[in-house]
N, C-alpha and C positions, 0 to 999 in steps of 0.2 A: 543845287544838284550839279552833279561833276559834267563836262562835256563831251559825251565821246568822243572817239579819234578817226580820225580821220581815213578812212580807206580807199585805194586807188581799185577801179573795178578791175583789174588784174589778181590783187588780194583778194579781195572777195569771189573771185574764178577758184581762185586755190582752196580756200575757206570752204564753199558751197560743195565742192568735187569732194574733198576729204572728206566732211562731214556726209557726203552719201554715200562714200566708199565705207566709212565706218559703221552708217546705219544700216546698210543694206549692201552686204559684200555680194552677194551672188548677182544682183544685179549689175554692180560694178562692175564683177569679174566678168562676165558677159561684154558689156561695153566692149568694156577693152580689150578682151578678144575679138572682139567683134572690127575694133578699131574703128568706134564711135565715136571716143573722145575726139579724134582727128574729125569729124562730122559736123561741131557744134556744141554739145552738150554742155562744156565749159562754158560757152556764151549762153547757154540759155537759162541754167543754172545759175549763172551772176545776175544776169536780167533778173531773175525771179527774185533772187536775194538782196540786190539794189533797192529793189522796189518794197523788199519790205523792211529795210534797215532804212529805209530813209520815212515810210509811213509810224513805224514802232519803234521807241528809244530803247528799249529791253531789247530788242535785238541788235541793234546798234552797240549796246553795251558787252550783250552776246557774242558779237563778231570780233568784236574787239580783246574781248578777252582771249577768245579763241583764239586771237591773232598772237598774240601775246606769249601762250598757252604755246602754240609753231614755234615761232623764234625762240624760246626758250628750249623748246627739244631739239630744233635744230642745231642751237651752239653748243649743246653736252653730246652731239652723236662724234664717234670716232673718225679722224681722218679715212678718205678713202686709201682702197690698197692699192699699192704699187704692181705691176706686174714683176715679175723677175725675165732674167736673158733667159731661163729654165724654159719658163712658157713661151710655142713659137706665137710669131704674130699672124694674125689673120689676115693676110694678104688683101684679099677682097678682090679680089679679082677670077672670075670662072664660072659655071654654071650653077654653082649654088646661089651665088650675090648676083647672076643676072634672073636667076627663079625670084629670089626674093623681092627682087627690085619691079617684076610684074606684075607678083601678089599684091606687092604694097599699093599698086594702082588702081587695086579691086578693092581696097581697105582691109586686106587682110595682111598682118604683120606680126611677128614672132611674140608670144606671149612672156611671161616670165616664167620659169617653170617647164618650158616646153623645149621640145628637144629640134627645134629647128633650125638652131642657129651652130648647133655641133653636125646637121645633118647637110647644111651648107657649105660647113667649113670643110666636111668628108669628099663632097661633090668636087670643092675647087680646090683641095689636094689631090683628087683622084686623079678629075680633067674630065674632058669633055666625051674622049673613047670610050675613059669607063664608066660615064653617066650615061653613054651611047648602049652599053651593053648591059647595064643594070636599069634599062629602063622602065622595068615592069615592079622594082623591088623601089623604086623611086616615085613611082605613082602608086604603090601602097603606103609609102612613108605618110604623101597627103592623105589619101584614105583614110588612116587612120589620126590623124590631125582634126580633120573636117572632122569624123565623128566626136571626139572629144572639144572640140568648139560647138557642137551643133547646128553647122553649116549642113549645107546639100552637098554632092560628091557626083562628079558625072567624068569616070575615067575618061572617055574620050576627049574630056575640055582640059584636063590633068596632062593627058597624054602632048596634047597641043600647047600644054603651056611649058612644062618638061623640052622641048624639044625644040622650041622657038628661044627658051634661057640657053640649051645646047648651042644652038645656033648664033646667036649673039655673043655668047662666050668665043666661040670658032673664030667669028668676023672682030672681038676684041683681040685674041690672041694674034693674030693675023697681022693688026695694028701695032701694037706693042712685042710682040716676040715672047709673050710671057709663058705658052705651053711648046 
């Protein structure tokens, strides 16, 4: 009987994650809006999968294949793209990337698909006056975010977190000279 190969519980994080994002995409999808992954779920997923590729050799062989089965789709995908000088770059600097950098502290972070990362980049093109004056059209943007994640939505906690990225963008700009 052949041996199987040997996998480090990193591969096997990757392995057990794909294989339930594949089995069960709406729950993945979720996670990851949710910004689960960043939670755990990778580790506990491996723990579970560890434990049973080391009790069963058919899944040991399973995994492995699997594995096998990855590296080979990954060395036939095409180079990434290049940006062009066409496309401006996204500075990152201003009240969209200090919003963002909040959320991310609540586990909430820009999906794939979702229009938050162009609604950031409008914020710290605008600046901070015109996040100051479009503040009510900036907390429907979340509004309507949170509903399409299935989160809660409580504009006042919106309006305070809106205003405190405003605010830290002010106190960044202040530092740097950048608005």
């Amino acid at each position: 009987m052949e041996t199987p190969c040997q996998l480090s519980p990193a591969q096997v994080s990757q392995i057990a994650f794909g294989l339930t994002r594949r089995s069960r995409p709406k729950r993945a999808s979720l996670w990851l809006s949710r910004g689960n992954h960043r939670k755990g779920i990778h580790a506990r997923l491996a723990g579970i999968w560890i434990t049973r590729i080391a009790a069963n050799p058919d899944a040991a062989t399973l995994a492995c294949q699997t594995w096998q089965d990855y590296q080979t789709a990954v060395a036939t995908l095409p180079p990434a793209a290049t940006t062009t000088s066409s496309t401006p770059a996204h500075v990152g600097i201003g009240p969209g990337t200090e919003l963002k950098k909040l959320l991310s502290k609540i586990g909430i972070v820009a999906a794939p698909g979702c229009s938050c990362n162009s609604r950031a980049a409008l914020m710290d093109k605008n600046g901070p006056d015109w996040c100051q004056e479009h503040l009510e059209e900036i907390i429907g943007w979340l509004g309507e975010e949170s509903a399409k994640r299935h989160l809660p939505f409580i504009p006042a906690a919106a309006r305070l977190l809106v205003k405190r990225a405003i605010g830290n963008a002010r106190k960044l700009s202040a530092s740097t000279g950048a608005f």
